[in-house]
mmCIF file of the C-alpha atoms, coordinates in Angstrom:
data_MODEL
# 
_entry.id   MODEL 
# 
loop_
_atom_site.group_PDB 
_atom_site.id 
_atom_site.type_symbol 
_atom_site.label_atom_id 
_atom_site.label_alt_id 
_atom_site.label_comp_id 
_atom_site.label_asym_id 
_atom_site.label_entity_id 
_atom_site.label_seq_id 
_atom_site.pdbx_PDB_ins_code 
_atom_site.Cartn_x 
_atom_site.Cartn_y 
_atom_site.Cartn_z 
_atom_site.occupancy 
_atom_site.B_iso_or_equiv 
_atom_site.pdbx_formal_charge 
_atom_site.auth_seq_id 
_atom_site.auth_comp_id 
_atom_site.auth_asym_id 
_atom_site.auth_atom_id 
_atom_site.pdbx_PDB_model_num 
ATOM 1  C CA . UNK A 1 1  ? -170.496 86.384  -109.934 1.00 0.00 ? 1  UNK A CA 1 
ATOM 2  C CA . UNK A 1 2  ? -174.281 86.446  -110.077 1.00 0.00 ? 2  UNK A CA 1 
ATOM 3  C CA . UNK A 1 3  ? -174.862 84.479  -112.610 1.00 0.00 ? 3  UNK A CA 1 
ATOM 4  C CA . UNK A 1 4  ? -172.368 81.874  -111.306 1.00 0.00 ? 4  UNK A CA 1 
ATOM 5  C CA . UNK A 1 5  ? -173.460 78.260  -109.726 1.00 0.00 ? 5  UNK A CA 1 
ATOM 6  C CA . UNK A 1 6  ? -172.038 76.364  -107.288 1.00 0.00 ? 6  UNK A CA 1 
ATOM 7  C CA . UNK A 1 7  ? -171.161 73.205  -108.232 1.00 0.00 ? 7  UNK A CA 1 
ATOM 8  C CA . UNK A 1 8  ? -169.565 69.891  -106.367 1.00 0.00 ? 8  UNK A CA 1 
ATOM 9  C CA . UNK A 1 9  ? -166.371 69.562  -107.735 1.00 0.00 ? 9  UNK A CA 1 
ATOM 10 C CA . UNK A 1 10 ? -164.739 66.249  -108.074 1.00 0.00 ? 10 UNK A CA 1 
ATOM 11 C CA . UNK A 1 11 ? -162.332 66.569  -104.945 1.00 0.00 ? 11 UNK A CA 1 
ATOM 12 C CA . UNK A 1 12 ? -164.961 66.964  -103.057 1.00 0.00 ? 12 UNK A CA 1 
ATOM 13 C CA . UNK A 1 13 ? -165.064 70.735  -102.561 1.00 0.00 ? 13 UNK A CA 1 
ATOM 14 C CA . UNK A 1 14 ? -167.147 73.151  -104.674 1.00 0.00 ? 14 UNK A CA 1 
ATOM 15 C CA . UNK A 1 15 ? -166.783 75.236  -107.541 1.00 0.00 ? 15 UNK A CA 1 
ATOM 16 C CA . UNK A 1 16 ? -168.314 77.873  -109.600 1.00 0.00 ? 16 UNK A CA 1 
ATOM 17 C CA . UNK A 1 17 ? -170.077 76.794  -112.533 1.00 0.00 ? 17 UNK A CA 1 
ATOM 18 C CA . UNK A 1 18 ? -170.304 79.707  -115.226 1.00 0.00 ? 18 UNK A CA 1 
ATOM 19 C CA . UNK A 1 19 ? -171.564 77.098  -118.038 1.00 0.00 ? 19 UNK A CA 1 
ATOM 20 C CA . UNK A 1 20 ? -174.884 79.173  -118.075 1.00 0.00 ? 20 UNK A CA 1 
ATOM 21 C CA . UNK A 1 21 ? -173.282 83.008  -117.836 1.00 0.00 ? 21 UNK A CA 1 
ATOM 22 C CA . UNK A 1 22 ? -172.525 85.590  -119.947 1.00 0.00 ? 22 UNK A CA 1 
ATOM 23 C CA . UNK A 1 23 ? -169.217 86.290  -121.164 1.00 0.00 ? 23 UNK A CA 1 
ATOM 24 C CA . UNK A 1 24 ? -168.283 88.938  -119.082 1.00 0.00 ? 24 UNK A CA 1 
ATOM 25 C CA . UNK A 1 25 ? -168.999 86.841  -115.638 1.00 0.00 ? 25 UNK A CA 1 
ATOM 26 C CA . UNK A 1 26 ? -167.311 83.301  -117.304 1.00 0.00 ? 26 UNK A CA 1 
ATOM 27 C CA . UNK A 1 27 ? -163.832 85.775  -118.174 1.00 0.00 ? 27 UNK A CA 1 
ATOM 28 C CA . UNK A 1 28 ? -164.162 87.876  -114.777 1.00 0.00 ? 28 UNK A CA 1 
ATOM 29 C CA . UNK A 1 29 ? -165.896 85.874  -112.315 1.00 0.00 ? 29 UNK A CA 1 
ATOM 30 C CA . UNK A 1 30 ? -162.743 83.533  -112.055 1.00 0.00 ? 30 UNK A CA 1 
ATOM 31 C CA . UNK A 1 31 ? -160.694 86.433  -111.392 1.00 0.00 ? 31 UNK A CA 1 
ATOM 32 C CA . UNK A 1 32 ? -163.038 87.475  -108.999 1.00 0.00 ? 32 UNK A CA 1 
ATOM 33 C CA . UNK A 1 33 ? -162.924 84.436  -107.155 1.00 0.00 ? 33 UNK A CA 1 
ATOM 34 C CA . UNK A 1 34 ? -159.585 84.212  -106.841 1.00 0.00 ? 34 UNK A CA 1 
ATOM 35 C CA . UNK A 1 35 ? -159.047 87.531  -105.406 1.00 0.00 ? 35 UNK A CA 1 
ATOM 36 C CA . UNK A 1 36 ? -161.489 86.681  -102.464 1.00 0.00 ? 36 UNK A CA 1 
ATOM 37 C CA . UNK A 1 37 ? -159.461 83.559  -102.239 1.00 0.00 ? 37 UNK A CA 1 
ATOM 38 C CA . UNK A 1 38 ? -156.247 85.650  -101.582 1.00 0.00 ? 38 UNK A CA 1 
ATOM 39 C CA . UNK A 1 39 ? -158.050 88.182  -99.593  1.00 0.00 ? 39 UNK A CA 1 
ATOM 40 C CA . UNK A 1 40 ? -159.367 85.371  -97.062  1.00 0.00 ? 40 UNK A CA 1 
ATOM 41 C CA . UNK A 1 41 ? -156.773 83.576  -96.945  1.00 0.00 ? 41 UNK A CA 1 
ATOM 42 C CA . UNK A 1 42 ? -153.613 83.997  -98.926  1.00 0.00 ? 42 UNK A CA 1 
ATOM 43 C CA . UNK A 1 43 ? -149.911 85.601  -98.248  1.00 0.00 ? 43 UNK A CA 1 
ATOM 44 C CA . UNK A 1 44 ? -151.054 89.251  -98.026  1.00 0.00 ? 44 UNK A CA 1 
ATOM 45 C CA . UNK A 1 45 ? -147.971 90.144  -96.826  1.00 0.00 ? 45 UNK A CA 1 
ATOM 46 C CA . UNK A 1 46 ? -146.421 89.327  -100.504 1.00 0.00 ? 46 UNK A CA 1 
ATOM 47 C CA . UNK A 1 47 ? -149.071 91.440  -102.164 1.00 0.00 ? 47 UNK A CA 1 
ATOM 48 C CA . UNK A 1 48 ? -147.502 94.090  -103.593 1.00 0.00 ? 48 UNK A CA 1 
ATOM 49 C CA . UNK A 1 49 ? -148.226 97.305  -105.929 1.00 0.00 ? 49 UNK A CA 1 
ATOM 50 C CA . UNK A 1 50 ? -145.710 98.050  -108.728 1.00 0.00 ? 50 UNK A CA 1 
ATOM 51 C CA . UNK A 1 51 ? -143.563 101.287 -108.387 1.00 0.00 ? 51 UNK A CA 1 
ATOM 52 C CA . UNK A 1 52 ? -143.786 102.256 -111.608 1.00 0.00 ? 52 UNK A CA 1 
ATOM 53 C CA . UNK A 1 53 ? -145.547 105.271 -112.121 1.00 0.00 ? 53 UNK A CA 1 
ATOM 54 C CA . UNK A 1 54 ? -147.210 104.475 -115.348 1.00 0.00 ? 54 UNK A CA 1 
ATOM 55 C CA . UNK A 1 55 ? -147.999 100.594 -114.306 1.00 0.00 ? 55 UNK A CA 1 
ATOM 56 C CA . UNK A 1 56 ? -150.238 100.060 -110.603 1.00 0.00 ? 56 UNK A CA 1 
ATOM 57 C CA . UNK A 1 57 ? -150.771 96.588  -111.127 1.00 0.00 ? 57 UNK A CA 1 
ATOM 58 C CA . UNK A 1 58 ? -150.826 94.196  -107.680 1.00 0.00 ? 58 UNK A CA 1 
ATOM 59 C CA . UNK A 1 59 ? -149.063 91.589  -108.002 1.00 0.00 ? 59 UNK A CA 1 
ATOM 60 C CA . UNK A 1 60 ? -148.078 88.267  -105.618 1.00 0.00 ? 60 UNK A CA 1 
ATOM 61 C CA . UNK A 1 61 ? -144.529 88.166  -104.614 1.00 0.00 ? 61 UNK A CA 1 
ATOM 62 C CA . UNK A 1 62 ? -143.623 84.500  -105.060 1.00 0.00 ? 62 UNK A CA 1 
ATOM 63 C CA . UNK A 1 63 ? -140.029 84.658  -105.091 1.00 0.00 ? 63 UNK A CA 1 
ATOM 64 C CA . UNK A 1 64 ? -138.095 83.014  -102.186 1.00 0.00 ? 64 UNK A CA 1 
ATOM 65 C CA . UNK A 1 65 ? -136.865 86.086  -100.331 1.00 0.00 ? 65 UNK A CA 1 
ATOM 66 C CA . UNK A 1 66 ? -139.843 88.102  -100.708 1.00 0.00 ? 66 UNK A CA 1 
ATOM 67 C CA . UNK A 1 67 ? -138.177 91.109  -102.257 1.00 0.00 ? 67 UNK A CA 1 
ATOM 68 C CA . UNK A 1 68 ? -139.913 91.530  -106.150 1.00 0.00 ? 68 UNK A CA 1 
ATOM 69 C CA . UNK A 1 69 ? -139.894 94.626  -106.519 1.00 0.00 ? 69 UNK A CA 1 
ATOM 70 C CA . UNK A 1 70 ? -141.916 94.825  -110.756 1.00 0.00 ? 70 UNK A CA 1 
ATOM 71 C CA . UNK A 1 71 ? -144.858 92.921  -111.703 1.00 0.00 ? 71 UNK A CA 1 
ATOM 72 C CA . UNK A 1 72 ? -142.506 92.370  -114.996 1.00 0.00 ? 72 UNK A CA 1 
ATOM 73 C CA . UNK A 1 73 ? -139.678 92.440  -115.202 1.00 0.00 ? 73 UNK A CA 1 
ATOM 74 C CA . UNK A 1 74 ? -139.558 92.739  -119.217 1.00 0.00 ? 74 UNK A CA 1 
ATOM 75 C CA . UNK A 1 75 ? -141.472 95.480  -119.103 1.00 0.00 ? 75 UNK A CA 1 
ATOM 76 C CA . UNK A 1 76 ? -141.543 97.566  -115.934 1.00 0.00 ? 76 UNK A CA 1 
ATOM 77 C CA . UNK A 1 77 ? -138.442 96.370  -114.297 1.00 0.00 ? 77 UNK A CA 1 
ATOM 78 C CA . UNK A 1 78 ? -136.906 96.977  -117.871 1.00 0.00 ? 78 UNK A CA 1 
ATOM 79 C CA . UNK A 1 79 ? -137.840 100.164 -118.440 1.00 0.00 ? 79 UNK A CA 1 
ATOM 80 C CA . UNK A 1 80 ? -136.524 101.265 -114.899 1.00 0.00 ? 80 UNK A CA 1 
ATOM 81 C CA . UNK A 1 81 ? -133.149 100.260 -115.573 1.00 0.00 ? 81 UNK A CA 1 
ATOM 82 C CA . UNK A 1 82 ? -133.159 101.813 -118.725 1.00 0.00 ? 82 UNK A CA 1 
ATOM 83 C CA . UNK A 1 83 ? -133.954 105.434 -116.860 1.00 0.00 ? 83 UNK A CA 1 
ATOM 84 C CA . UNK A 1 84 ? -131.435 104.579 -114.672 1.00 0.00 ? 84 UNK A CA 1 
ATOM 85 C CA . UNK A 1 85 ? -128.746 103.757 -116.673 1.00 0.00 ? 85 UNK A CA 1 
ATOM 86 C CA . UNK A 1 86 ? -129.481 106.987 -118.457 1.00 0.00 ? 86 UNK A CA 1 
ATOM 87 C CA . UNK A 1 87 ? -129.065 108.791 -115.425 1.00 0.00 ? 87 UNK A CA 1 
ATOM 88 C CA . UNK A 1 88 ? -125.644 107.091 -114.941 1.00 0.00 ? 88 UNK A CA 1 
ATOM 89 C CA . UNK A 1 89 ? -123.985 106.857 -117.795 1.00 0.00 ? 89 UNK A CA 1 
ATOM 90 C CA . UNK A 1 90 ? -122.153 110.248 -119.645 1.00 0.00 ? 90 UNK A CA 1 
ATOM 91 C CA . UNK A 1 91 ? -122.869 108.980 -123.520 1.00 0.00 ? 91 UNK A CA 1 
ATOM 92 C CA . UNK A 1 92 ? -126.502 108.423 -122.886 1.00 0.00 ? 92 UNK A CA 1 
ATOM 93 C CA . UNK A 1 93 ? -126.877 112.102 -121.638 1.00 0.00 ? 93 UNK A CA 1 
ATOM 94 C CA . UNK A 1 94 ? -125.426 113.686 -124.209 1.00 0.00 ? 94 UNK A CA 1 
ATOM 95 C CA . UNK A 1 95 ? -128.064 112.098 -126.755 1.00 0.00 ? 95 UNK A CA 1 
# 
């Protein structure tokens, strides 16, 4: 973010310029920005950690109802159900 300009953006508002930055700051200084962004002003109350142990990612809960539960669900959510079914079902415990 040190490296980064402001800049008038076309709407009227400003923006940062990374045009004369190093890599690093042009791939994480968006990122960066947009957290502050959702930490200023955004839905914190949808900001949620994944449950799975081997995961911690935050993620924004977008859905309508509020109640995500993965950041994926191909990968975490998957892998979840897969334990559980494990759990439930007689065949898969015998393997």
């Amino acid at each position: 973010m040190a490296e980064a300009r402001l800049a008038p953006a076309a709407n009227g508002h400003w923006r940062l310029d990374f045009a004369a930055a190093k890599a690093e700051a042009m791939l994480l200084g968006p990122v960066a920005w947009s957290a502050l962004e959702l930490l200023a002003g955004g839905p914190l109350d949808r900001l949620k950690r994944c449950p799975a142990a081997d995961c911690g990612w935050l993620f924004l809960d977008t859905s309508r109802n509020g109640a995500r539960r993965w950041c994926d669900m191909a990968t975490c959510g998957n892998r979840a159900k897969v334990r559980q079914h494990r759990v439930r079902t007689p065949s898969a415990r015998a393997r």
